[in-house]
C-alpha positions in Angstrom: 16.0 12.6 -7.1 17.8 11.1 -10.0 16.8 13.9 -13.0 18.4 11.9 -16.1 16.6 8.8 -15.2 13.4 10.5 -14.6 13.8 12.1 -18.0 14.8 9.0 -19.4 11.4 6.9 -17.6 9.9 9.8 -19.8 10.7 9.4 -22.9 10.0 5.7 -22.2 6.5 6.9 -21.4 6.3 9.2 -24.4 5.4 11.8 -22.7 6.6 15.7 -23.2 7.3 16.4 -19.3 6.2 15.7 -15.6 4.4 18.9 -14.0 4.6 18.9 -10.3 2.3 21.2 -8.2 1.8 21.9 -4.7 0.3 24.4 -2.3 0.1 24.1 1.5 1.8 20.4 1.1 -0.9 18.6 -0.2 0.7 16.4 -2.8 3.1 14.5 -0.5 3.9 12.0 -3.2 5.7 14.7 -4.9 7.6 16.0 -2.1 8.8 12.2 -1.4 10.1 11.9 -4.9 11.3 15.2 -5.2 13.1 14.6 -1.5 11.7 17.5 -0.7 11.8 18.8 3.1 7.7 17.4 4.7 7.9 19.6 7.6 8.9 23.3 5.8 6.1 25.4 6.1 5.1 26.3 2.4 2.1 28.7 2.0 2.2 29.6 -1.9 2.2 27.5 -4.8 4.8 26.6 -6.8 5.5 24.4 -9.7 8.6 22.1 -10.8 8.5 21.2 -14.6 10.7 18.2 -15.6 10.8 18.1 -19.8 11.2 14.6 -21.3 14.4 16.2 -22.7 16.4 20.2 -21.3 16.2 22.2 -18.3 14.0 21.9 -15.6 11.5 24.7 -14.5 11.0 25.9 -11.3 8.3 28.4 -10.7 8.2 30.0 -7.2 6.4 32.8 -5.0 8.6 35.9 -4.2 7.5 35.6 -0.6 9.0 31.9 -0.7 12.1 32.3 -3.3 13.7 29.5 -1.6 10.9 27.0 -1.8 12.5 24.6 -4.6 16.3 25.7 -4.2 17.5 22.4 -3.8 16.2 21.2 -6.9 17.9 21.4 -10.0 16.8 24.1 -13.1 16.0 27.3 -13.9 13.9 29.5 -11.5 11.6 32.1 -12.3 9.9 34.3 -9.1 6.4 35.2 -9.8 4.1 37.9 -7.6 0.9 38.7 -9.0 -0.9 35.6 -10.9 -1.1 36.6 -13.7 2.5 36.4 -13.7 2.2 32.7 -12.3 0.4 31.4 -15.4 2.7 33.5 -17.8 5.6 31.7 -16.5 3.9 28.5 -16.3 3.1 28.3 -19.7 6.5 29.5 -20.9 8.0 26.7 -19.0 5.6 23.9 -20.4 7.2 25.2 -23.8 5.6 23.0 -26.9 4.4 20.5 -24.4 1.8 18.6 -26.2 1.6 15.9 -23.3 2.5 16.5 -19.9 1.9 14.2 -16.9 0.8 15.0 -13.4 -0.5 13.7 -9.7 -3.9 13.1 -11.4 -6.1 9.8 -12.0 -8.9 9.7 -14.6 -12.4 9.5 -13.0 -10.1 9.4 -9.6 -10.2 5.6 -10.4 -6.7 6.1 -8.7 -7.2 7.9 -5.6 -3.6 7.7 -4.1 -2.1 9.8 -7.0 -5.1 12.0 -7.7 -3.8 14.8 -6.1 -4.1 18.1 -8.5 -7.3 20.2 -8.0 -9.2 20.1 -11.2 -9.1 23.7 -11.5 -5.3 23.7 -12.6 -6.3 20.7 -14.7 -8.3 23.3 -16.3 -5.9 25.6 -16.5 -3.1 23.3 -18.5 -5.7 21.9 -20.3 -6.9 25.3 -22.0 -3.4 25.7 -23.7 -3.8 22.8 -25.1 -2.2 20.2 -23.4 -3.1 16.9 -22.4 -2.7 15.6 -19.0 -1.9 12.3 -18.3 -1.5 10.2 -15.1 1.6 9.5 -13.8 0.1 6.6 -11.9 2.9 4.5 -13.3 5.6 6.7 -12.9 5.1 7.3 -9.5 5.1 3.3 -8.7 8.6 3.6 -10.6 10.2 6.7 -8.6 8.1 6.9 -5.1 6.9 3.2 -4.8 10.0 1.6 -6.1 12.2 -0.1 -2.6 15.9 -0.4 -2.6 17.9 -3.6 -1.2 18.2 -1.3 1.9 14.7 -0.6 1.9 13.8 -4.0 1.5 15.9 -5.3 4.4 14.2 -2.7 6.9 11.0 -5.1 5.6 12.4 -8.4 6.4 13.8 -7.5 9.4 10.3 -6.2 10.6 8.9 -9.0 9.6 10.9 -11.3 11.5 9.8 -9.5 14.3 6.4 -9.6 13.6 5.9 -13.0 12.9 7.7 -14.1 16.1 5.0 -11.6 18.4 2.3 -13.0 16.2 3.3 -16.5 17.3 3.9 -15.0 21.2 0.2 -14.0 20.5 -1.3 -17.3 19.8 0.4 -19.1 22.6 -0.9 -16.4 24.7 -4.4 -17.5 24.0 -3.7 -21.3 23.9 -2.3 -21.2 27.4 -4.6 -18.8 29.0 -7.5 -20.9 27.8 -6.0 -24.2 29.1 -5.8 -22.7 32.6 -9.2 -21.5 32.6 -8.9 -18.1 31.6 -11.3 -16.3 29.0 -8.4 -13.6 27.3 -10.4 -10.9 25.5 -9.8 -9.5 22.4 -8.1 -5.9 23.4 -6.1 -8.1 26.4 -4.3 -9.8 23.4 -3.9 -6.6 21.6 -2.3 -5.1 24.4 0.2 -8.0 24.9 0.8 -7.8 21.3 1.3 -3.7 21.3 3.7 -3.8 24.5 5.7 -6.4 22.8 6.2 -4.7 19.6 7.3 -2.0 21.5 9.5 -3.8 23.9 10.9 -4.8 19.9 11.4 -1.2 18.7 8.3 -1.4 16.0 6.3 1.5 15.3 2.6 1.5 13.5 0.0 3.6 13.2 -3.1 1.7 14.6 -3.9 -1.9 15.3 -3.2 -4.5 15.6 -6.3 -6.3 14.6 -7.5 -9.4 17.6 -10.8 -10.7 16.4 -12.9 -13.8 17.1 -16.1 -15.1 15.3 -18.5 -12.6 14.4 -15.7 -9.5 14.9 -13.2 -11.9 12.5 -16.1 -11.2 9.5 -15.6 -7.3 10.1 -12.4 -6.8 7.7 -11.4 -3.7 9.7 -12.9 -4.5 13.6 -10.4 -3.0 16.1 -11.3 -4.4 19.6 -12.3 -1.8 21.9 -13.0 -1.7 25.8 -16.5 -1.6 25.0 -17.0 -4.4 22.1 -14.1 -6.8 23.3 -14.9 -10.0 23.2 -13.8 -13.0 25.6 -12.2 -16.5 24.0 -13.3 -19.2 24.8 -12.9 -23.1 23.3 -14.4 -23.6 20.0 -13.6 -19.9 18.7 -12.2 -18.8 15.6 -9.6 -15.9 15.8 -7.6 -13.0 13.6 -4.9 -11.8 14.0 -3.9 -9.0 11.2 -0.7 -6.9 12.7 1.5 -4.4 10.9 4.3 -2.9 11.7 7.9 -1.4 10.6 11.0 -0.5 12.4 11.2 2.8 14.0 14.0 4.2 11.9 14.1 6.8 8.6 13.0 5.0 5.6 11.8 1.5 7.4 9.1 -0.5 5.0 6.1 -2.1 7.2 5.5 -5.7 7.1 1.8 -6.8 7.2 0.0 -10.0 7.7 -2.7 -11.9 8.7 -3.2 -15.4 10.1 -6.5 -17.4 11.7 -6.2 -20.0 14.8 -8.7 -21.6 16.3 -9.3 -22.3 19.6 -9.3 -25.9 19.7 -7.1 -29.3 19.5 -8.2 -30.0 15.7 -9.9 -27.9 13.4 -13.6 -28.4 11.9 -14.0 -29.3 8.8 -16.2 -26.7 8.1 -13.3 -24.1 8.7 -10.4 -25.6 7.4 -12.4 -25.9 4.0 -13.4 -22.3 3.3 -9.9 -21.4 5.4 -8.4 -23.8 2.5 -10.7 -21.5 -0.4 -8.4 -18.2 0.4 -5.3 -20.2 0.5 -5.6 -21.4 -2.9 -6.9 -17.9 -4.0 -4.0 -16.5 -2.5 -1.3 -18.9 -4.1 -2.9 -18.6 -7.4 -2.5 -14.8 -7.2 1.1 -14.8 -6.5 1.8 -17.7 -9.2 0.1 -15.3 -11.6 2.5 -12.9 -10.8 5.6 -15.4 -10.5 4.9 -16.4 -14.0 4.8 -13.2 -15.6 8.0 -12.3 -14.5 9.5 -15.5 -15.4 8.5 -15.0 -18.9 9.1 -11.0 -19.0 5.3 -10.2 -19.8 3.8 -6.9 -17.6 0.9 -7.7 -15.0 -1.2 -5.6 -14.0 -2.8 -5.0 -10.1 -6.4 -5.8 -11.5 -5.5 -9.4 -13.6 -4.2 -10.3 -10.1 -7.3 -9.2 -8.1 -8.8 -11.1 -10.8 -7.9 -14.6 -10.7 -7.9 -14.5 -6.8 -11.4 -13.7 -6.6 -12.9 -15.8 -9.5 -11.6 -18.6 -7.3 -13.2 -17.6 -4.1 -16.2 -17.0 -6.7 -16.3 -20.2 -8.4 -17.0 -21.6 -4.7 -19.6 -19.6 -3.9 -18.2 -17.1 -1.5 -18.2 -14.3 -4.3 -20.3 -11.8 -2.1 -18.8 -12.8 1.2 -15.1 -11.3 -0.4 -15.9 -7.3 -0.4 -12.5 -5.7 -0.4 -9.6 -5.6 -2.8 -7.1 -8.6 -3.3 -4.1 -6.8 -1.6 -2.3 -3.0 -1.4 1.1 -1.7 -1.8 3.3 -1.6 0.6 5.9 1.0 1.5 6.5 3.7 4.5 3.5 3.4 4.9 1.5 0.6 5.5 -0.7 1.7 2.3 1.3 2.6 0.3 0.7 5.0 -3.3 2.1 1.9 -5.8 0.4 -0.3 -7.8 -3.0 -2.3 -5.7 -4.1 -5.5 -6.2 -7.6 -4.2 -7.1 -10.6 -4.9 -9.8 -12.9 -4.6 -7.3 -13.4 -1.0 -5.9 -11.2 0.3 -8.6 -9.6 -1.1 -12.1 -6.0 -0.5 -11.2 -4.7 -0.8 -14.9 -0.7 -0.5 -13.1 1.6 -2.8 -14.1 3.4 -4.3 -11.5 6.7 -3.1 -11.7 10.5 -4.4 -10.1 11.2 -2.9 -6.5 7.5 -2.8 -5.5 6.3 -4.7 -2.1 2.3 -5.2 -2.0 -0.1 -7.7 -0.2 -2.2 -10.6 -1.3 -4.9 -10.7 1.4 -8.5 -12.5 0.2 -10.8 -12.6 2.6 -14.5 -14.7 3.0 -16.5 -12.6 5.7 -20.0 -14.4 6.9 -21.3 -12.2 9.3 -24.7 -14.7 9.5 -22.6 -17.7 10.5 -20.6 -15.1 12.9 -17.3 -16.2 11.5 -15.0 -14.3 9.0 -11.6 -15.9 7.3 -8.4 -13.8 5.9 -5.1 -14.7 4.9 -2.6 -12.3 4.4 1.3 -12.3 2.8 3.4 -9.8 1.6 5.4 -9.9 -2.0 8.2 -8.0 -3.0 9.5 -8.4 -6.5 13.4 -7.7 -6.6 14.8 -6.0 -9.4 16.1 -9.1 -11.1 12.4 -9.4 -11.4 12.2 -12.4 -8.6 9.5 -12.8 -6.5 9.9 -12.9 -2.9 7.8 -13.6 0.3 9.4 -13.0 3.7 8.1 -14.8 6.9 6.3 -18.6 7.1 3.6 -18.5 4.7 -0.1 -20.0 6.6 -0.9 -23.2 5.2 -3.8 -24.3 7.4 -5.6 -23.0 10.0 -3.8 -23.0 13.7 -5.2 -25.3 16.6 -4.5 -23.3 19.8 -5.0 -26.1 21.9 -2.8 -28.8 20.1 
């Protein structure tokens, strides 16, 4: 934690100070930025207060004096609770403005992470709480040129199993084999393993009506068998298995076949140009130093997909950051299930994945790419970028 440019972001903010809270762990964002210890067991609250400007605050339980020690500031030991909120409003000072792990109307849900009960409680001294949404994409979402390597590296990886994947299919089908959909997965999991790649679930192996399911997971019981003429997903994430490794995450569409439909290529080709246009919206900002936002991106993605008639058939967000985990608590890609009003900020990774899912027609389309803007404020993607849909059988 780097106190004099946190202070610093907050007097950019105009803000008074940045109030963090926890009890029992539950506001892990804090404890990342803070680079406080995940796995000590905590059991009473305690605050940290950083002023825009002074000393830092910390305000611990006298059963857990230690809890913040490694922290810079003052410390004050509380017992009863009424001493608690004497302290707490001491160190808040003149505060007018403070900002905190909360979202308004949880439009935010990754950072709204204060109970609205201590809401209450700052609130009724007078003090406005504000979200520090954006200040947590600066300190907790923002990835270093070591953190960003861990990414590309990863991806390399990926992408190569992805391909093993799809020539899996393509020469199983030739010699008369029907793969199934948790077969491939399999492959795919012992190979990212065999790669030292870690993940939490996934990845995802879908064909036809399972591919218009965004988040189908084959199973021994719903697995389905390929065949010639089928349309298949692949969506796999993954990161190295090493301290602070950033996942990779894509998704790319084959079909099995020696040339693709017309059919699918053309709504295949819909997303594609969705997908460009998002991240030349975001290239362009940068190039002329004007802030972006997660929903204007979400935005002109999906008026494309809407202005050819697939509006309905796209029902998730445009894409989600990126970081240790594979959702990360930065800035989303999102005017859909929420206005993220975030601006999209140097040293932040996030996807750009539209979808067109026609469960009727039993098929279901996604591309998915990963951008990280560096920051010199450039716009990177790593891996091959999917252009077209993949014949299997070429």
């Amino acid at each position: 934690m780097d106190l004099v440019e946190i202070q610093s972001a907050l007097q950019q903010a105009g803000v008074d100070g940045w109030l963090f809270y926890d009890f029992r762990s539950r506001d892990a964002i804090g404890q990342r930025i803070l680079g406080m210890d995940p796995t000590r067991h905590l059991t009473r609250r305690w605050y940290y207060f950083i002023p825009a400007r002074g000393t830092a605050q910390k305000i611990v339980h006298r059963i857990e004096p230690w809890s913040c020690d490694q922290l810079p500031g003052d410390k004050q030991i509380y017992l009863a609770w009424q001493e608690q909120h004497a302290m707490l409003r001491q160190a808040l000072g003149n505060s007018k403005k403070i900002a905190m792990q909360y979202s308004p109307n949880n439009a935010i849900p990754y950072v709204s992470m204060v109970d609205g009960g201590t809401l209450e409680l700052i609130r009724s001294w007078g003090i406005e709480v504000v979200s520090s949404a954006d200040l947590v994409g600066q300190f907790e979402a923002h990835l270093s040129e070591a953190d960003w390597q861990t990414h590309r590296q990863a991806g390399k990886i990926v992408q190569m199993i992805k391909d093993e994947a799809f020539a899996r299919v393509g020469e199983q089908i030739k010699a008369g084999k029907k793969p199934t959909e948790i077969e491939i997965q399999r492959f795919m999991q012992a190979r990212m393993r065999e790669e030292g790649l870690e993940w939490d679930s996934g990845p995802i192996v879908a064909i036809n009506e399972h591919a218009a399911d965004p988040h189908y997971e084959p199973t021994a019981e719903s697995s389905l068998e390929m065949q010639e003429g089928d349309l298949l997903l692949i969506d796999v994430w993954a990161k190295l298995k090493q301290p602070r490794s950033i996942y990779y995450d894509i998704t790319w569409m084959g079909y099995i076949g020696k040339t693709i439909p017309d059919k699918l290529e053309t709504i295949f080709q819909v997303i594609r140009t969705a997908r460009d246009a998002a991240v030349d919206l975001v290239r362009k900002r940068f190039s002329v130093n004007e802030p972006v936002f997660g929903w204007q991106v979400d935005e002109i993605c999906r008026q494309i997909i809407v202005e050819a008639g697939y509006g309905d058939a796209f029902t998730h967000r445009t894409g989600h950051n990126i970081g240790e985990q594979v959702h990360g608590n930065g800035v989303n890609i999102d005017n859909l299930e929420t206005k993220d009003e975030r601006r999209i900020l140097p040293g932040v990774c996030f996807s750009v994945e539209p979808g067109i899912y026609l469960p009727e027609q039993k098929i279901g389309f996604r591309t998915e790419i990963d951008v990280f803007v560096t920051d010199a404020g450039e716009i990177n993607i790593t891996g091959e970028i999917q252009q077209s849909l993949r014949p299997l059988l070429a």
